[in-house]
C-alpha positions, -999 to 999 in steps of 0.1 A, spaced: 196 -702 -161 164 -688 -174 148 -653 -165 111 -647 -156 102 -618 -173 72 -604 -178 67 -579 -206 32 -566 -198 49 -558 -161 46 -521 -146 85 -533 -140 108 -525 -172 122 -555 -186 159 -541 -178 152 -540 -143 134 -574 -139 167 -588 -153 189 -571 -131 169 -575 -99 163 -613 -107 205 -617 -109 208 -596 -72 180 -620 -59 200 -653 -75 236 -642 -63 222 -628 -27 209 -662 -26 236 -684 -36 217 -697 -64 241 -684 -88 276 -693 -75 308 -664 -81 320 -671 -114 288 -689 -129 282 -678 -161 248 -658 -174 234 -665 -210 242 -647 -236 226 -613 -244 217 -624 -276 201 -658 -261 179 -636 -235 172 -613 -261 160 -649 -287 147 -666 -261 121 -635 -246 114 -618 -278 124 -586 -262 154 -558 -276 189 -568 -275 197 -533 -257 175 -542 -230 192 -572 -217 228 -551 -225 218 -523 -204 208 -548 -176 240 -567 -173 259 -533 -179 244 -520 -147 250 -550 -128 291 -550 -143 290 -510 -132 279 -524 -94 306 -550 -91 281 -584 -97 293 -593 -130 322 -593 -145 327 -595 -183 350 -625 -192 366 -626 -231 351 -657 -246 328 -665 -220 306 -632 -214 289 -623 -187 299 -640 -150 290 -634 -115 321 -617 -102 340 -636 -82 336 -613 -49 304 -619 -53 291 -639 -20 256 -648 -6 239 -623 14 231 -619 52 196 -627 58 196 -588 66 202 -580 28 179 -606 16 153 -593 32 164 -556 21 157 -572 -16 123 -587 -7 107 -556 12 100 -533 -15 79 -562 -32 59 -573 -2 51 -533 8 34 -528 -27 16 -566 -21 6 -551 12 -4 -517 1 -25 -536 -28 -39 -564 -1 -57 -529 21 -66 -517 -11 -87 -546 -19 -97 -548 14 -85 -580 25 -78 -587 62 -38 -595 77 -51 -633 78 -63 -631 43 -35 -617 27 -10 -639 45 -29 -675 38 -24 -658 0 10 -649 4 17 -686 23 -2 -704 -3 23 -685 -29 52 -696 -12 38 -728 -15 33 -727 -54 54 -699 -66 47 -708 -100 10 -705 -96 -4 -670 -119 -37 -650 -108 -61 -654 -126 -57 -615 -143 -19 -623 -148 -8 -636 -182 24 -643 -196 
């Protein structure tokens, strides 16, 4: 398992961590009991403060997703199951309002901004040209 984070990101680090894990568990991606890397490996592997990625898996313990296993850290709890289509969509709405409130911004017209946002879904991975890792 690897986290996307982007430092540079109006998003705290923290948060990204925690919402990526909600979105990977509601989507059965990351099965009940399947362990997360270690803090310190997140920490290594981003360049970013130990505390930051211990605050985020904290939070998600405190909600009931994780559960902290002796000798084998962090795991997604075991009541932990995939979510209605209902609650998936509850995780993607806030991001697609602030794309849509950015999309009038720039002016762009309904079919504009959903060829975009179809063309993203066809190549997640693809970065605007003003994003930078």
């Amino acid at each position: 398992m690897n986290f996307d984070i982007a430092p540079a990101a109006a998003t705290p680090i923290y948060r990204q961590i925690v919402d990526q894990v909600r979105r990977l568990a509601a989507s059965g991606q990351l099965a009940p009991g399947a362990e997360l890397p270690s803090v310190r490996a997140v920490a290594q592997q981003h360049a970013i403060n130990p505390m930051t990625v211990s605050k985020a898996y904290s939070l998600l313990e405190a909600e009931g997703l994780l559960q902290r296993r002796r000798g084998l850290g962090m795991v997604l709890a075991e009541a932990a199951t995939p979510a209605a289509a209902g609650d998936k969509a509850a995780l993607l709405r806030p991001a697609l309002a602030g794309a849509a409130r950015m999309a009038k911004q720039l002016g762009l017209s309904d079919a504009e901004a959903q060829a975009l946002f179809q063309a993203c879904l066809q190549d997640p991975s693809s970065k605007a040209p003003y994003e930078h890792d």
